[in-house]
Every structure is written in structure tokens, then in C-alpha cells.
GUDOPA-489436 format. One record per atom (N, C-alpha, C, O, CB): residue number from 1; residue in one letter; atom name; y negated, x negated, z negated. Coordinates in steps of 0.1 Angstrom, whole numbers, always signed. Glycine has a CB too. Example, Ala and Ser with C-alpha at 12.3 -4.5 7.8 and 13.67 -1.06 7.14 Angstrom:
// GUDOPA-489436
NODE   volo   loza   martor      py      px      pz
NODE      1      a        N     +57    -132     -78
NODE      1      a       CA     +45    -123     -78
NODE      1      a        C     +33    -132     -78
NODE      1      a        O     +33    -142     -85
NODE      1      a       CB     +45    -113     -90
NODE      2      s        N     +22    -128     -71
NODE      2      s       CA     +11    -137     -71
NODE      2      s        C      +0    -129     -79
NODE      2      s        O     -11    -134     -80
NODE      2      s       CB      +6    -141     -57
***
This chain:
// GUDOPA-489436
NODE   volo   loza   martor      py      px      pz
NODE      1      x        N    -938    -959    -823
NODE      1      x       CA    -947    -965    -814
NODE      1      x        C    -961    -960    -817
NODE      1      x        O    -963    -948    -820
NODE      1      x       CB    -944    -962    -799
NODE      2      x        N    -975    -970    -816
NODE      2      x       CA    -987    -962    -822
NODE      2      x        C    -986    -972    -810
NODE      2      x        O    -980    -982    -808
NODE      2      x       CB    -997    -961    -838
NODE      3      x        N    -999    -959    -801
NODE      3      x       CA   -1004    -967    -789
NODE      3      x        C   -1021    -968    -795
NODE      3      x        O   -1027    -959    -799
NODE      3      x       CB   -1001    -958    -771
NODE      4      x        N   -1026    -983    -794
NODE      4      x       CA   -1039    -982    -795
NODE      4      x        C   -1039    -983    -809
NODE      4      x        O   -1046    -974    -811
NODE      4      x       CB   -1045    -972    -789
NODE      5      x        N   -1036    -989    -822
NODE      5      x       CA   -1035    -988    -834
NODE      5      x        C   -1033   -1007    -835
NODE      5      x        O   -1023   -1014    -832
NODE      5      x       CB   -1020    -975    -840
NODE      6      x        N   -1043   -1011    -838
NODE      6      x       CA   -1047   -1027    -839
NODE      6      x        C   -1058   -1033    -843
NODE      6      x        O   -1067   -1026    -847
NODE      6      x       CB   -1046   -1033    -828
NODE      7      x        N   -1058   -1049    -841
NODE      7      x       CA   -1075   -1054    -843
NODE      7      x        C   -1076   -1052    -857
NODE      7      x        O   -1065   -1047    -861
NODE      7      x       CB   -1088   -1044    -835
NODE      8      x        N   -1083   -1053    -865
NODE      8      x       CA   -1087   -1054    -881
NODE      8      x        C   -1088   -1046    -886
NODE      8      x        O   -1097   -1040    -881
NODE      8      x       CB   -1096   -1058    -886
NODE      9      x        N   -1084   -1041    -896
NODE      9      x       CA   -1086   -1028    -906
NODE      9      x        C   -1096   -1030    -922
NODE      9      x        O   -1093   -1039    -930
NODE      9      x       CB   -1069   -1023    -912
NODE     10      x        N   -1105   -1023    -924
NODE     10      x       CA   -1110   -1027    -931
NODE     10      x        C   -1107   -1013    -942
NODE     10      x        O   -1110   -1003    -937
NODE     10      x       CB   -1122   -1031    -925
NODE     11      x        N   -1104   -1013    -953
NODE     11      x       CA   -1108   -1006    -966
NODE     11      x        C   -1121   -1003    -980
NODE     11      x        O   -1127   -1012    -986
NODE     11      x       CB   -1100   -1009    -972
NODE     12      x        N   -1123    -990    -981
NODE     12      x       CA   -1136    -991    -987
NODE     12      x        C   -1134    -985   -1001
NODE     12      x        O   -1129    -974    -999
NODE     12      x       CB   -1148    -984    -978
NODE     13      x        N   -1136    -986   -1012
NODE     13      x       CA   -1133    -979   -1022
NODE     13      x        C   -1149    -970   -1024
NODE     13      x        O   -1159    -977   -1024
NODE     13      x       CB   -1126    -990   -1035
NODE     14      x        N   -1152    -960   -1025
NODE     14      x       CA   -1161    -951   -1029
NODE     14      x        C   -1163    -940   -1042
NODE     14      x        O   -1162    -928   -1039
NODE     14      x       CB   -1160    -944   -1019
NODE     15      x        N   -1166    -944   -1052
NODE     15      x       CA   -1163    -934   -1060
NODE     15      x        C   -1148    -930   -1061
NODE     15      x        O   -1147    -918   -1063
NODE     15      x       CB   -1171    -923   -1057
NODE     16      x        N   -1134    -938   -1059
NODE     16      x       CA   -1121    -935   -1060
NODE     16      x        C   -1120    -930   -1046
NODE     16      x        O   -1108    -929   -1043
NODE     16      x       CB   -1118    -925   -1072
NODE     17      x        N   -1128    -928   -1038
NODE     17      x       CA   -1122    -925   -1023
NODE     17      x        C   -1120    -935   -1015
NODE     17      x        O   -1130    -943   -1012
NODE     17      x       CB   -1129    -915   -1015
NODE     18      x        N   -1109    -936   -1011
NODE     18      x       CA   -1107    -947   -1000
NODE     18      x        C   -1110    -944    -986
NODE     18      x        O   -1107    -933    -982
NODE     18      x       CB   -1094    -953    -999
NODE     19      x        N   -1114    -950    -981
NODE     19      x       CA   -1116    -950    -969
NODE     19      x        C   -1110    -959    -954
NODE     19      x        O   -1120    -964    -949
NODE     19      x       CB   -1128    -950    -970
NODE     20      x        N   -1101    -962    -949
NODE     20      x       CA   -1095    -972    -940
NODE     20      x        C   -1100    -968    -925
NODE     20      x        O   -1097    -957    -920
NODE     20      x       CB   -1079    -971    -943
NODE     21      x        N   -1107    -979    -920
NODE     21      x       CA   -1111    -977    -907
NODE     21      x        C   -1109    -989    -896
NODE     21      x        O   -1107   -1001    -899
NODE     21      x       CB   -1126    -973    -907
NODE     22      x        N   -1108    -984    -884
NODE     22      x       CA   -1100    -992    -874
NODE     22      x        C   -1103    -989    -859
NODE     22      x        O   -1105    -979    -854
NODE     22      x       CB   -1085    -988    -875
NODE     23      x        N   -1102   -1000    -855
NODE     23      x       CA   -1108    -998    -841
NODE     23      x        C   -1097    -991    -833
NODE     23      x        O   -1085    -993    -838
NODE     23      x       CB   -1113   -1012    -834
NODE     24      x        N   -1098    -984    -821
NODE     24      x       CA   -1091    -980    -814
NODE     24      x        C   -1077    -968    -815
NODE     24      x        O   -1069    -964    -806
NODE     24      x       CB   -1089    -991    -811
NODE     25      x        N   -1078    -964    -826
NODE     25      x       CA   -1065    -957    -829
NODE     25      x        C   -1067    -944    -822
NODE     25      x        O   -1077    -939    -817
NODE     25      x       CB   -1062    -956    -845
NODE     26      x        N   -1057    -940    -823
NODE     26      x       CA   -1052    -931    -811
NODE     26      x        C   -1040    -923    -811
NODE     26      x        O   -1041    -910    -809
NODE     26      x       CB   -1050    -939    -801
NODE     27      x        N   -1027    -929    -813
NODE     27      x       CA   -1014    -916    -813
NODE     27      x        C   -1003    -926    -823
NODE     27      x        O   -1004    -938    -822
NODE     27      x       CB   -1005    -910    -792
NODE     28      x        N    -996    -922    -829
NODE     28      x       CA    -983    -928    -834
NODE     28      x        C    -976    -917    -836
NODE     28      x        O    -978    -906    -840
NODE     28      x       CB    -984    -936    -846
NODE     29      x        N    -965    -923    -831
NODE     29      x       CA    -945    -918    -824
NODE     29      x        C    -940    -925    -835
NODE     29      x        O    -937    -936    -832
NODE     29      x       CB    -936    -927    -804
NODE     30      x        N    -936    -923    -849
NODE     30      x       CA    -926    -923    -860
NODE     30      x        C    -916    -921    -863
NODE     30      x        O    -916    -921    -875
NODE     30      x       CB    -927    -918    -865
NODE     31      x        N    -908    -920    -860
NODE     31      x       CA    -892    -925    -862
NODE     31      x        C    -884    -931    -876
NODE     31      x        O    -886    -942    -882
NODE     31      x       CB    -891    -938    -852
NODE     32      x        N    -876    -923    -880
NODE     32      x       CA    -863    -927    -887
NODE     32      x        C    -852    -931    -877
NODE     32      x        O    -853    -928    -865
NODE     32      x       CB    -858    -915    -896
NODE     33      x        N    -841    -939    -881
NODE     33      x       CA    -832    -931    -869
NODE     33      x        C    -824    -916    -877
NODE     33      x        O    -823    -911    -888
NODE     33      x       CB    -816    -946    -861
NODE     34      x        N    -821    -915    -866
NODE     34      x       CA    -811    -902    -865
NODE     34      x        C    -798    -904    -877
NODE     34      x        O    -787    -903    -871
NODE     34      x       CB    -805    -901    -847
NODE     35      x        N    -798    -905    -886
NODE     35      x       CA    -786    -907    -895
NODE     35      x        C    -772    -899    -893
NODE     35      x        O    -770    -887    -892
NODE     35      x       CB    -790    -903    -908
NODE     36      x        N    -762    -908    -891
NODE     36      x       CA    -753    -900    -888
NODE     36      x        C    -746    -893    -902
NODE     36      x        O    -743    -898    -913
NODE     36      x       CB    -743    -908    -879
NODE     37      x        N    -745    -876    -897
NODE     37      x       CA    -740    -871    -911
NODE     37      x        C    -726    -870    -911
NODE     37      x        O    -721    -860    -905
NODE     37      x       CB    -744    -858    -914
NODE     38      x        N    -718    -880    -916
NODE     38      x       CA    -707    -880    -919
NODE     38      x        C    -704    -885    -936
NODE     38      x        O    -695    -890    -941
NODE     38      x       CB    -700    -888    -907
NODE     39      x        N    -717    -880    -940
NODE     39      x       CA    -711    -886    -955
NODE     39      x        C    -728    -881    -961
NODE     39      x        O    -738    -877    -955
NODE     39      x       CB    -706    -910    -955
NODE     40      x        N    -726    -881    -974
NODE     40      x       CA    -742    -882    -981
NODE     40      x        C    -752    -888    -978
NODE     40      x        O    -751    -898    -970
NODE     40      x       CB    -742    -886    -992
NODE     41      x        N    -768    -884    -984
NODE     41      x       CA    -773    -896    -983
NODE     41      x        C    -770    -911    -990
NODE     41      x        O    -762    -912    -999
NODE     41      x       CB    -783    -892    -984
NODE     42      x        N    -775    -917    -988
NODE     42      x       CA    -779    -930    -996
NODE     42      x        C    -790    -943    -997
NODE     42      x        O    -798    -948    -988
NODE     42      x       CB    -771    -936    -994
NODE     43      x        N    -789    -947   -1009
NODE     43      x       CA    -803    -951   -1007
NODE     43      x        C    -807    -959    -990
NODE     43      x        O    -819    -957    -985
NODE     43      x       CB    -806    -962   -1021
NODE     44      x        N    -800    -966    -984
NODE     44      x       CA    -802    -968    -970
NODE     44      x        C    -810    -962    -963
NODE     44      x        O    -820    -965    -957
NODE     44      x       CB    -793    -966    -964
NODE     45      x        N    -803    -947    -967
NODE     45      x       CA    -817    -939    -958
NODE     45      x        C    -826    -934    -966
NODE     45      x        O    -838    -931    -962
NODE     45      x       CB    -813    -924    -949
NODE     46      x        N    -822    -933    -979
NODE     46      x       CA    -839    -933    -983
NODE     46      x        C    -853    -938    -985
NODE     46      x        O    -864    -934    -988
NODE     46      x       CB    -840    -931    -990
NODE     47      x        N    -844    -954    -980
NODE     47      x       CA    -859    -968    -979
NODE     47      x        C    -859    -962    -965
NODE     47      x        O    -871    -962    -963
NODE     47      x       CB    -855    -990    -981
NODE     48      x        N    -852    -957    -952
NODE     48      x       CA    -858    -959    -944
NODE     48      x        C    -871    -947    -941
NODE     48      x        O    -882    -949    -937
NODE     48      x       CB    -849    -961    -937
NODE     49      x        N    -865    -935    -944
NODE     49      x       CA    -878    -925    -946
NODE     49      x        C    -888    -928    -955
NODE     49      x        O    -899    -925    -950
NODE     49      x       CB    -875    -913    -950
NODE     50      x        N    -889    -933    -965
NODE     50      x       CA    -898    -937    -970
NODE     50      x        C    -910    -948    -965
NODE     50      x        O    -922    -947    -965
NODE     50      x       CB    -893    -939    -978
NODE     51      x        N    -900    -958    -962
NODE     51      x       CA    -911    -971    -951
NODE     51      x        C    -916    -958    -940
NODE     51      x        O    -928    -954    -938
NODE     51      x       CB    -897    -988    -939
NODE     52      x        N    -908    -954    -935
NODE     52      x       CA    -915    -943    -918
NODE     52      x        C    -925    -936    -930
NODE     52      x        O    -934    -944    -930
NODE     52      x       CB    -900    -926    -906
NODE     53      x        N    -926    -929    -937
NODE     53      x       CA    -932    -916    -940
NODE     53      x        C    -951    -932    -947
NODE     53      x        O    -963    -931    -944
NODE     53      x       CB    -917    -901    -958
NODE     54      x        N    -946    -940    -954
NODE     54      x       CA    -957    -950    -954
NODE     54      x        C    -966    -957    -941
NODE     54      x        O    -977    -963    -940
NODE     54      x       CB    -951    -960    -959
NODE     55      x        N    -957    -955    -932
NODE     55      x       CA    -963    -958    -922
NODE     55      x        C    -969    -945    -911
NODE     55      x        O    -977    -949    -902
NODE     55      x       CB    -955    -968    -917
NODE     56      x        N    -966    -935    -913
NODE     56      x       CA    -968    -923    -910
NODE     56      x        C    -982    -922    -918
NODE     56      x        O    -993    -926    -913
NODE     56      x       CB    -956    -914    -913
NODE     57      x        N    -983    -918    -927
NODE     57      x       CA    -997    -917    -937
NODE     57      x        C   -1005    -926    -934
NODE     57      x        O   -1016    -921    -930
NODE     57      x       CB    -996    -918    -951
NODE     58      x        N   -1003    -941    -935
NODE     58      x       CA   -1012    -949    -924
NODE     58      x        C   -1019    -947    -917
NODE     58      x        O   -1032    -949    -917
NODE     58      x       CB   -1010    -953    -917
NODE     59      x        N   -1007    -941    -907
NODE     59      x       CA   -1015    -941    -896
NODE     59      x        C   -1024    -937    -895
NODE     59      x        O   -1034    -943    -891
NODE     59      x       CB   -1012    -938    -890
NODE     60      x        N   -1024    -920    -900
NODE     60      x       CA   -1032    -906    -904
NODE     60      x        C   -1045    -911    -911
NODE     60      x        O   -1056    -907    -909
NODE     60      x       CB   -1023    -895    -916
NODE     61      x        N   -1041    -923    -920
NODE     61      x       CA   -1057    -926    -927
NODE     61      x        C   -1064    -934    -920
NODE     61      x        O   -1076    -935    -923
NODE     61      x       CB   -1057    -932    -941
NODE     62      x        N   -1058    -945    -907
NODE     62      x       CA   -1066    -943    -893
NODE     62      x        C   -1074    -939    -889
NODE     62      x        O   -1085    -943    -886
NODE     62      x       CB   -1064    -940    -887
NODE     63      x        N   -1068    -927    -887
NODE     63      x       CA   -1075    -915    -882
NODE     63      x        C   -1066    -912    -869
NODE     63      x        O   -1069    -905    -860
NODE     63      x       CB   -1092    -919    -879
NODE     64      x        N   -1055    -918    -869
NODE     64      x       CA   -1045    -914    -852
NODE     64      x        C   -1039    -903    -857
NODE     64      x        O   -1037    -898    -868
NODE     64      x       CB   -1029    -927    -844
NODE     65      x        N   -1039    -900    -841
NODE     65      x       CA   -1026    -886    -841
NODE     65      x        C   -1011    -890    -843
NODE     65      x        O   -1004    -898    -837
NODE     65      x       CB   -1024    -878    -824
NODE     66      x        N   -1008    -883    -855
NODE     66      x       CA    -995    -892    -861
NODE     66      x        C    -983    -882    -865
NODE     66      x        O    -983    -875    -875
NODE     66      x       CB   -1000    -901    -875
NODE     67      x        N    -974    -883    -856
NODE     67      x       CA    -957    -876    -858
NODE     67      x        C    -949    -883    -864
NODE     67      x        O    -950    -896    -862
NODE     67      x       CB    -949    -873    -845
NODE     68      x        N    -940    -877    -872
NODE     68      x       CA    -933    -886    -881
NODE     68      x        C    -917    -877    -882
NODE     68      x        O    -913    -866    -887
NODE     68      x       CB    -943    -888    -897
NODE     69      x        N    -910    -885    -874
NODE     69      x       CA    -891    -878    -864
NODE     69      x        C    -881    -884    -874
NODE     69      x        O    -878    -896    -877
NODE     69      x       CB    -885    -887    -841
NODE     70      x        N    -878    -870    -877
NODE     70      x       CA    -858    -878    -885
NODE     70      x        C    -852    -869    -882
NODE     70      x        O    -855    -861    -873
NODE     70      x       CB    -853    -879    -904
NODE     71      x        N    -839    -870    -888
NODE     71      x       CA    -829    -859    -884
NODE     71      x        C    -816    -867    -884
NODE     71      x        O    -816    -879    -884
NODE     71      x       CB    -833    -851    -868
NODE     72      x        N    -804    -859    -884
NODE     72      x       CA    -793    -859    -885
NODE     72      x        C    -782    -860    -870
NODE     72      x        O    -779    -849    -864
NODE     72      x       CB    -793    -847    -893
NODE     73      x        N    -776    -872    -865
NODE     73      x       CA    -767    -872    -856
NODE     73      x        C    -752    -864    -863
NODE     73      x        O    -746    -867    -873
NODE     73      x       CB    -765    -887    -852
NODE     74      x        N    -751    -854    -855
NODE     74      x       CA    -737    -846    -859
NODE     74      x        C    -727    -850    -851
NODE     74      x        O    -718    -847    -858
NODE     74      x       CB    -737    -832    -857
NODE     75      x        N    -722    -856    -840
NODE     75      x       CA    -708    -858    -837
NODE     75      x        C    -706    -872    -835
NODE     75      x        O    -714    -881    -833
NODE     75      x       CB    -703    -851    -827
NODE     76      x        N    -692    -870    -836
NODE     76      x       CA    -684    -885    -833
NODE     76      x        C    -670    -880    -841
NODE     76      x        O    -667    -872    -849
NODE     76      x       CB    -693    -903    -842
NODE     77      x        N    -661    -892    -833
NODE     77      x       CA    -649    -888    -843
NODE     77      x        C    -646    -891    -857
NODE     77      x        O    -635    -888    -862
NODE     77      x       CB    -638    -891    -838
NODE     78      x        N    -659    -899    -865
NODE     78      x       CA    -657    -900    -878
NODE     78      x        C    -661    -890    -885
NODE     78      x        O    -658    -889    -896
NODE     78      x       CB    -662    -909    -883
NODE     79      x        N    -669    -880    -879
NODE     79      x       CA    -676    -865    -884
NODE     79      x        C    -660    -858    -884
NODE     79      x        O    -652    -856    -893
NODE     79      x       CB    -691    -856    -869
NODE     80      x        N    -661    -856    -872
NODE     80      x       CA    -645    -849    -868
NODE     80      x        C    -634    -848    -880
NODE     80      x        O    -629    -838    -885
NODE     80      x       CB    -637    -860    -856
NODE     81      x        N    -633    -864    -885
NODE     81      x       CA    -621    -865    -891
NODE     81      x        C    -623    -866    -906
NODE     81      x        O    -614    -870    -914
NODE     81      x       CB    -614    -874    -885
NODE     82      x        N    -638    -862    -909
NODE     82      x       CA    -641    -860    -927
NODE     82      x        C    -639    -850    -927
NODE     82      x        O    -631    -847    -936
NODE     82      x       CB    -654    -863    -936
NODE     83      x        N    -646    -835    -917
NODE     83      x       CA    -644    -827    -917
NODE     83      x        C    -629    -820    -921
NODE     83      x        O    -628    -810    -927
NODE     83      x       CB    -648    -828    -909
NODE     84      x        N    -620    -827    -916
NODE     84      x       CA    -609    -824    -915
NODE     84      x        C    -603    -826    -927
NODE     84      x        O    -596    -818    -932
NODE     84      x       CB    -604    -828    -906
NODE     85      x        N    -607    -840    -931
NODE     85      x       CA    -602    -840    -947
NODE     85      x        C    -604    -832    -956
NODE     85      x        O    -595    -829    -964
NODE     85      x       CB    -605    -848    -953
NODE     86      x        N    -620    -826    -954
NODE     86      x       CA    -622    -820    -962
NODE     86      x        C    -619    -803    -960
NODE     86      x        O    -622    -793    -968
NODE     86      x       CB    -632    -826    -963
NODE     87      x        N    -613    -804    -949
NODE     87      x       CA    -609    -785    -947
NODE     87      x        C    -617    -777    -944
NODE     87      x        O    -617    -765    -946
NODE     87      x       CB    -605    -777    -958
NODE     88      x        N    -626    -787    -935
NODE     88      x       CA    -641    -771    -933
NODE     88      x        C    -638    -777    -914
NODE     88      x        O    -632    -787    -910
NODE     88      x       CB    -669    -776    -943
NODE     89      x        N    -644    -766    -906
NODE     89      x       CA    -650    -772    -897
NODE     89      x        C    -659    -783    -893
NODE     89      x        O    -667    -786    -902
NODE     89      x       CB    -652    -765    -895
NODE     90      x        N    -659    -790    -881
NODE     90      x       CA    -669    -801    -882
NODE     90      x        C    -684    -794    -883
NODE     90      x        O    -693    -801    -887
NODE     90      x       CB    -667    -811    -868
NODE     91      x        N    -687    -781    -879
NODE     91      x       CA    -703    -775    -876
NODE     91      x        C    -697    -771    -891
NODE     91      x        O    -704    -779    -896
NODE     91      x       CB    -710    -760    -860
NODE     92      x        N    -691    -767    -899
NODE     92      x       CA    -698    -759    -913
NODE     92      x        C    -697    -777    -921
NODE     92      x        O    -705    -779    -931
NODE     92      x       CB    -682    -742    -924
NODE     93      x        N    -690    -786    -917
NODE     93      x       CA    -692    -801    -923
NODE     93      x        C    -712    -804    -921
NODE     93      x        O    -721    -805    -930
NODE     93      x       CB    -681    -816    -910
NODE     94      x        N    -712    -804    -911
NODE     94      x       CA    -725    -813    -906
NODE     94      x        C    -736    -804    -909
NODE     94      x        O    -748    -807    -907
NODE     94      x       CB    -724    -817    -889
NODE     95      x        N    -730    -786    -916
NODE     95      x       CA    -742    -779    -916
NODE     95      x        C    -748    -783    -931
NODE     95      x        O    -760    -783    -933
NODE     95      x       CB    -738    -761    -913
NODE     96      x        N    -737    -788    -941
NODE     96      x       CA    -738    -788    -957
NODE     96      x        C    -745    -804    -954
NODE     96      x        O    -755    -808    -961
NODE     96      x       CB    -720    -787    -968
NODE     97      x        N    -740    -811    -944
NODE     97      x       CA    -744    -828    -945
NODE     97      x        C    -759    -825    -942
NODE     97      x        O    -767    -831    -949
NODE     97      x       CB    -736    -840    -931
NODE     98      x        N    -764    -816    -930
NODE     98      x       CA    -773    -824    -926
NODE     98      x        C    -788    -817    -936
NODE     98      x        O    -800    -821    -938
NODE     98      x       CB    -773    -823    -908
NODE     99      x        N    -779    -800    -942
NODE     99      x       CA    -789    -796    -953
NODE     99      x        C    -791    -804    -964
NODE     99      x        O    -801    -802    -969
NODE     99      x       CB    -786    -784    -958
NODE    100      x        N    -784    -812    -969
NODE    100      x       CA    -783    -823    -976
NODE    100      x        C    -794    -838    -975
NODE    100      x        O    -799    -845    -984
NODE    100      x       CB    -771    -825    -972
NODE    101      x        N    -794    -839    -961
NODE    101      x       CA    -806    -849    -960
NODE    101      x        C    -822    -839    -956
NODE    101      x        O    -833    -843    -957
NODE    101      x       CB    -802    -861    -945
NODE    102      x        N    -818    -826    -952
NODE    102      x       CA    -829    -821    -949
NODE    102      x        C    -839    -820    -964
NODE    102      x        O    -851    -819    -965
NODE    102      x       CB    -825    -807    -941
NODE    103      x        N    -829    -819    -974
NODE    103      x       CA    -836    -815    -985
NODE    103      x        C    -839    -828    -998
NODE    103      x        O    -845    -828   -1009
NODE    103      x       CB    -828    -802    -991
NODE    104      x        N    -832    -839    -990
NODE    104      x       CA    -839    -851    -997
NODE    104      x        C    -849    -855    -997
NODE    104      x        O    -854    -860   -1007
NODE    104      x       CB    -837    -860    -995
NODE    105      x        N    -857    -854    -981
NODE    105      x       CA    -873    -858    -983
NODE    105      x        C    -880    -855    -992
NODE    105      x        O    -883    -863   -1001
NODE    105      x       CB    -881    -853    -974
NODE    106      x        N    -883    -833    -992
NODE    106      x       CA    -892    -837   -1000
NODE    106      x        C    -891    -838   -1021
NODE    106      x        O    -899    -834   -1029
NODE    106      x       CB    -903    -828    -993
NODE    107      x        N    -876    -845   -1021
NODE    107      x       CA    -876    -849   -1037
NODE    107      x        C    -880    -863   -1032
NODE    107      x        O    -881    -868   -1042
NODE    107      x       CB    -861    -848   -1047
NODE    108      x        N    -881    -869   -1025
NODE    108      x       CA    -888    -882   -1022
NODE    108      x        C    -901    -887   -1023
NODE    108      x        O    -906    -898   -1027
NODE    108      x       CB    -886    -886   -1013
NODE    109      x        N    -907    -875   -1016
NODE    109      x       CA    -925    -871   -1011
NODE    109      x        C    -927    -873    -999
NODE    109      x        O    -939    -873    -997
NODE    109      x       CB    -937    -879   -1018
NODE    110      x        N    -917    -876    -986
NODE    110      x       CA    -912    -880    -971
NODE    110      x        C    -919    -866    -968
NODE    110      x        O    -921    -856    -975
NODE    110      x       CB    -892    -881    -967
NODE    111      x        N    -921    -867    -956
NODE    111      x       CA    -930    -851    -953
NODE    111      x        C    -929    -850    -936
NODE    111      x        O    -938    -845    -930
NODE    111      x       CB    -952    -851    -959
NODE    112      x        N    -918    -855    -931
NODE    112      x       CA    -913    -856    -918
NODE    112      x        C    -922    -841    -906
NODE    112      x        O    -921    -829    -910
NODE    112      x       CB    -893    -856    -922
NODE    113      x        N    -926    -845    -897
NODE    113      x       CA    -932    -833    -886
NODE    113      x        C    -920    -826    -881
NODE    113      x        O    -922    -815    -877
NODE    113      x       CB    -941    -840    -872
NODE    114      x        N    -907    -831    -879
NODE    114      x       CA    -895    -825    -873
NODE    114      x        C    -884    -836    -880
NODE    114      x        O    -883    -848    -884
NODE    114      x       CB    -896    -825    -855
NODE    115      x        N    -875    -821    -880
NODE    115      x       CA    -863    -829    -885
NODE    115      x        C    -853    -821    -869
NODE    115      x        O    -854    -810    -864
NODE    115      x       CB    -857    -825    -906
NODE    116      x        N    -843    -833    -865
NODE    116      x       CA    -837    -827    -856
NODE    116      x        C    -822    -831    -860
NODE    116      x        O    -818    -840    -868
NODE    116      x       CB    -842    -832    -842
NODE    117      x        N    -815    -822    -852
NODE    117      x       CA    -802    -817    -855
NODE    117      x        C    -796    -816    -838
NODE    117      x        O    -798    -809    -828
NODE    117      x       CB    -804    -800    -865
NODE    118      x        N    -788    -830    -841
NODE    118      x       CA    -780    -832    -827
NODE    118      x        C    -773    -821    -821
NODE    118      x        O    -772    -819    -809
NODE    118      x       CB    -769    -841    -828
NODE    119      x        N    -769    -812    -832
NODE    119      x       CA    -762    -798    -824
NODE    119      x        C    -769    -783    -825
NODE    119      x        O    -763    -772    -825
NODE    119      x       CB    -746    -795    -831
NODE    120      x        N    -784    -787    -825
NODE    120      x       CA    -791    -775    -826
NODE    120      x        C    -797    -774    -809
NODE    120      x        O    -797    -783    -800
NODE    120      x       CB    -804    -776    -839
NODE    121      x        N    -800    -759    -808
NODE    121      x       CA    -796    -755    -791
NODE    121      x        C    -807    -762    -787
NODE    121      x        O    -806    -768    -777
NODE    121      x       CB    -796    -737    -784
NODE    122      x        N    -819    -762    -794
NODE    122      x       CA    -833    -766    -784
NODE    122      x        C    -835    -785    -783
NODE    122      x        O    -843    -792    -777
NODE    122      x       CB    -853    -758    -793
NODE    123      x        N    -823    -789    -793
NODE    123      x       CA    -822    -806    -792
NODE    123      x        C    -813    -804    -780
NODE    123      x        O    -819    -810    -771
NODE    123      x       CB    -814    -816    -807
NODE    124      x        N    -802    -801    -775
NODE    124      x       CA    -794    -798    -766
NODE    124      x        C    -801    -794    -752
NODE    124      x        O    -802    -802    -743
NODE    124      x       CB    -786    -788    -771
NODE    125      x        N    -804    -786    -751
NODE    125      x       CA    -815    -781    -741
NODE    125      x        C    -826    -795    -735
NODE    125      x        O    -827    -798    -723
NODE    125      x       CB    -826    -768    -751
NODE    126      x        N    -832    -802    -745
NODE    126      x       CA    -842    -809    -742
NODE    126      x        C    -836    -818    -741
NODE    126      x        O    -842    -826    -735
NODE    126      x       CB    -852    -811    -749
NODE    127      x        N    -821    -822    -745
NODE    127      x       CA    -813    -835    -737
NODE    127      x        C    -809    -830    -724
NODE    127      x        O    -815    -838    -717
NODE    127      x       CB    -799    -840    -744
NODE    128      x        N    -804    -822    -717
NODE    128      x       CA    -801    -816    -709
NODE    128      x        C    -810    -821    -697
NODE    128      x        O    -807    -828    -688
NODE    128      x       CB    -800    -804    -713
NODE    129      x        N    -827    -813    -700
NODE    129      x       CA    -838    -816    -694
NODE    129      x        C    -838    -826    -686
NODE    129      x        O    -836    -827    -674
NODE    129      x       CB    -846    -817    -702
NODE    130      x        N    -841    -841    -698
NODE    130      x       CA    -842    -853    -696
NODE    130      x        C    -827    -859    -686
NODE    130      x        O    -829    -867    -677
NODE    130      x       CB    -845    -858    -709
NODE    131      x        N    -817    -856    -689
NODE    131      x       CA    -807    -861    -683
NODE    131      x        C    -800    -856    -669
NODE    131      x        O    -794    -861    -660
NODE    131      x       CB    -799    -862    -692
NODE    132      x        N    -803    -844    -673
NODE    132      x       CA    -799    -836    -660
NODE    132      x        C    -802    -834    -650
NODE    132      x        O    -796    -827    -642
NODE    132      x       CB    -799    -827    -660
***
């Protein structure tokens, strides 16, 4: 979500410096979804961080305040039951899965502000918050 990020954009080339300016900009909320780690990455999720992380820099050359959210969904019973195939626990499964996408970005050039982790305590906590 960019609140206030609209209306015409204009670009200026300067001696090789660009310059992109815009009326009204203001904040952008960035988003991957949450990939579920029950398997590797693939390119799937690598177009999608990439489109976010392009539109994240955008924004920034705006001039908005710009966060840019990915991260890894850890449960379900398809996690559960690769896990199992594979003879680890589901937390030592989802710990190798989700270091795995954590460290795709930056061989991409993705430069994400947070990466979140469905079974990390302060993602837990801040669901809690909101639902409780």
C-alpha cells in the first residue's frame, strides 16, 4: 500500500543522475507474500521479490517512506509431513527452508526491511496482540 504516491511522475536525466519527482508521496507498505516453506525457493518467488524490491526502490526515488516485508510461512500439515519425510523436525525443516529464502535476496539484489518468520516469538507475540 503507498498512501499518497500518484498524479504524474516526471524524470530528469542530469549529468547521468536521475532524478524522479512526484506530487504527494508519502509512505509505502511493501509486501511479498509470506512464502510457505515447505520446499525450496523458486523462480515464483524470485519474480515476486524482485517486482516488490522494484517497486520498493521506486518508491524511495519518490522520495516516500518506503518498507519492503517478506518472509517465510512455517506451518501447515504439508510442512509437517516433508519434515517427516525428510527425518528432521518440522522447526529444524523450516529453520534450513526459511534460511534458504532468507539468503536468496541478496544473490538477487532484493534488499527486503524485514524478513518474518511465522514461528519467531516477536511474529507470535504481535499476532497475539492484534487478535487477542
Amino acid at each position: 500500500h503507498c498512501d499518497g504516491i500518484k498524479g504524474d511522475y516526471t524524470m530528469s536525466l542530469n549529468q547521468s543522475i536521475a532524478t524522479i519527482t512526484s506530487p504527494l508521496t508519502k509512505q509505502c507498505f511493501i509486501t511479498t507474500p509470506i512464502f510457505y516453506a515447505n520446499g525450496e525457493p523458486h523462480l515464483g518467488h524470485a519474480y515476486s521479490g524482485i517486482i516488490a524490491d522494484i517497486f520498493h526502490r521506486f518508491s524511495l526515488l519518490l522520495g516516500a517512506e518506503s518498507r519492503l516485508i517478506t518472509g517465510t510461512d512455517e506451518h501447515g500439515q504439508k510442512i509437517a509431513n516433508t519434515a517427516l519425510s525428510r527425518e528432521q523436525s518440522t522447526q529444524e525443516f523450516v529453520d534450513t527452508t526459511s534460511k534458504t529464502f532468507r539468503t536468496l535476496w541478496p544473490q538477487l539484489g532484493v534488499e527486503p526491511d524485514v524478513f518474518i518468520r511465522t514461528t519467531a516469538e516477536d511474529h507470535k507475540a504481535h499476532i497475539q496482540d492484534l487478535w487477542i
